[in-house]
N, C-alpha and C positions, 0 to 999 in steps of 0.2 A: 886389785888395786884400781885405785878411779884413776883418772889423768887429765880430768877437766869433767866441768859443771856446763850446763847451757840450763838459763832461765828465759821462759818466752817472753816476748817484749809487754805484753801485757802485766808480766810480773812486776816490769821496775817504774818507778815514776820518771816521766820525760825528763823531768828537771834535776832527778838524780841523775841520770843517764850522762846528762851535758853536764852537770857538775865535775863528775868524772873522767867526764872526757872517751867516753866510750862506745865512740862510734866505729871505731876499729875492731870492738868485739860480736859487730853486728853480722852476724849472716841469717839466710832464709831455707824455714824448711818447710814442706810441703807448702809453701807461699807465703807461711807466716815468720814472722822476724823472731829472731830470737838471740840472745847473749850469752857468747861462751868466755868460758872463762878458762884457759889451762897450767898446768904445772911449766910446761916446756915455754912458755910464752918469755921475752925478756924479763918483763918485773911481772913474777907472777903473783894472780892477787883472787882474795874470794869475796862477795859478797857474805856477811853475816848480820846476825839479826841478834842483837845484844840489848837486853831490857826491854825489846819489843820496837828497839831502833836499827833503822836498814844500814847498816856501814860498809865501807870497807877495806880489809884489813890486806897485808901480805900474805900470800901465802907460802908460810916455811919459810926455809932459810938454805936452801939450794944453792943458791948464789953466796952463800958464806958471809951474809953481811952483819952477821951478828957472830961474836968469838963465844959468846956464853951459850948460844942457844944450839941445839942439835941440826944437822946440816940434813937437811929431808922434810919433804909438807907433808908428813903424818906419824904419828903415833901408836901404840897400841892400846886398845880397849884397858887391855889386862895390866900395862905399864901405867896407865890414869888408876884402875882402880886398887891399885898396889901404893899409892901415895906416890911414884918417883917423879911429880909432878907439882906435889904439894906446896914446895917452895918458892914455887915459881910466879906466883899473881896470877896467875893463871884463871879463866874463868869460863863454864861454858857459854856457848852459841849453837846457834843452828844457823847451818848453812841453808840457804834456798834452792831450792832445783828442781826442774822439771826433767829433766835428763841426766846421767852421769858418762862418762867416756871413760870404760873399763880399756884391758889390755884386747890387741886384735883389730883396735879401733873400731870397737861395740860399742854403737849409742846405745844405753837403755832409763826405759823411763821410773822416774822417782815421784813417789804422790808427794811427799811432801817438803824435806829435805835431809842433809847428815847431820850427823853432830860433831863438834870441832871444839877445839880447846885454845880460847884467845889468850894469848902470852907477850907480855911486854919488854923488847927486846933491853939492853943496857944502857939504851939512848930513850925509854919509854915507848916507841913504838910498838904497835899491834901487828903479832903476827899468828895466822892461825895455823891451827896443824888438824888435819882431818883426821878424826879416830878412824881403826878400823880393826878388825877381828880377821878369826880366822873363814876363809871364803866357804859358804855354802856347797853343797855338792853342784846346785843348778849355776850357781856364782860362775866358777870355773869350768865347767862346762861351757859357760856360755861366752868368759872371758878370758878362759888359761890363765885365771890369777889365785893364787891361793892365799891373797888377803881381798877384803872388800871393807865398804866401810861401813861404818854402824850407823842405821836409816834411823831417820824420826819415824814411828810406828810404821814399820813398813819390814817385811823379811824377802828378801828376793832367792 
């Protein structure tokens, strides 16, 4: 299972940064700045990249504020590719990330990002739900999770 994103400050542009208001998601690692993003945070939220534009969206619905939509920030691979999703508006994204925050509280790093499935809640708002599969052998080894999520070309 992931539990948060971090994208290095290089990733986002200054003015989306301040747009957003997310200077609270700043911290530094080995000196350099970088943006986390997590599940547990109060409004939790993901950067995605929809038609080739940086937005961003909710993630999940943890906090219950949508009655239609499922109460959890992610899905399964196999429940996307089964259609139980069909109905929904739903559309893909990719998530950005340089790192992802599995179980254990394991940073590890992501070349390029997840894939996420954007869904608009009963009031039209965006909220994503990170796909994910069943965890690798080195997955859970490395995070004690026996889901992960499904990388943009990347198998960990």
């Amino acid at each position: 299972m992931c539990f948060g994103i971090a994208l290095t400050g290089s990733e986002l542009p200054t003015e989306w940064v301040e747009r957003h208001g997310l200077g609270n998601r700043l911290h530094m690692r080995s000196g350099q700045p970088e943006y986390r993003f997590l599940y547990r945070d109060p409004r939790p939220r993901l950067p995605v990249i929809r038609d080739g534009v940086l937005k961003l969206a909710r993630w999940g619905n943890g906090a219950r504020r949508s009655l239609a939509l499922p109460a959890t920030g992610w899905t399964w691979k196999q429940s996307v590719e089964k259609g139980l999703w069909a109905n929904s508006g739903g559309v893909f994204v990719e998530i950005p990330a340089s790192y992802g925050l599995g179980g254990r509280g394991v940073w590890y790093t992501i070349e390029t990002g997840i894939r996420g499935l954007l869904v608009p809640d009963e009031r039209g708002r965006a909220v994503c739900y990170m796909i994910c599969e069943p965890a690798s052998h080195y997955y859970r080894v490395m995070t004690g999770a026996d889901r992960m999520p499904v990388f943009v070309d990347q198998r960990i």
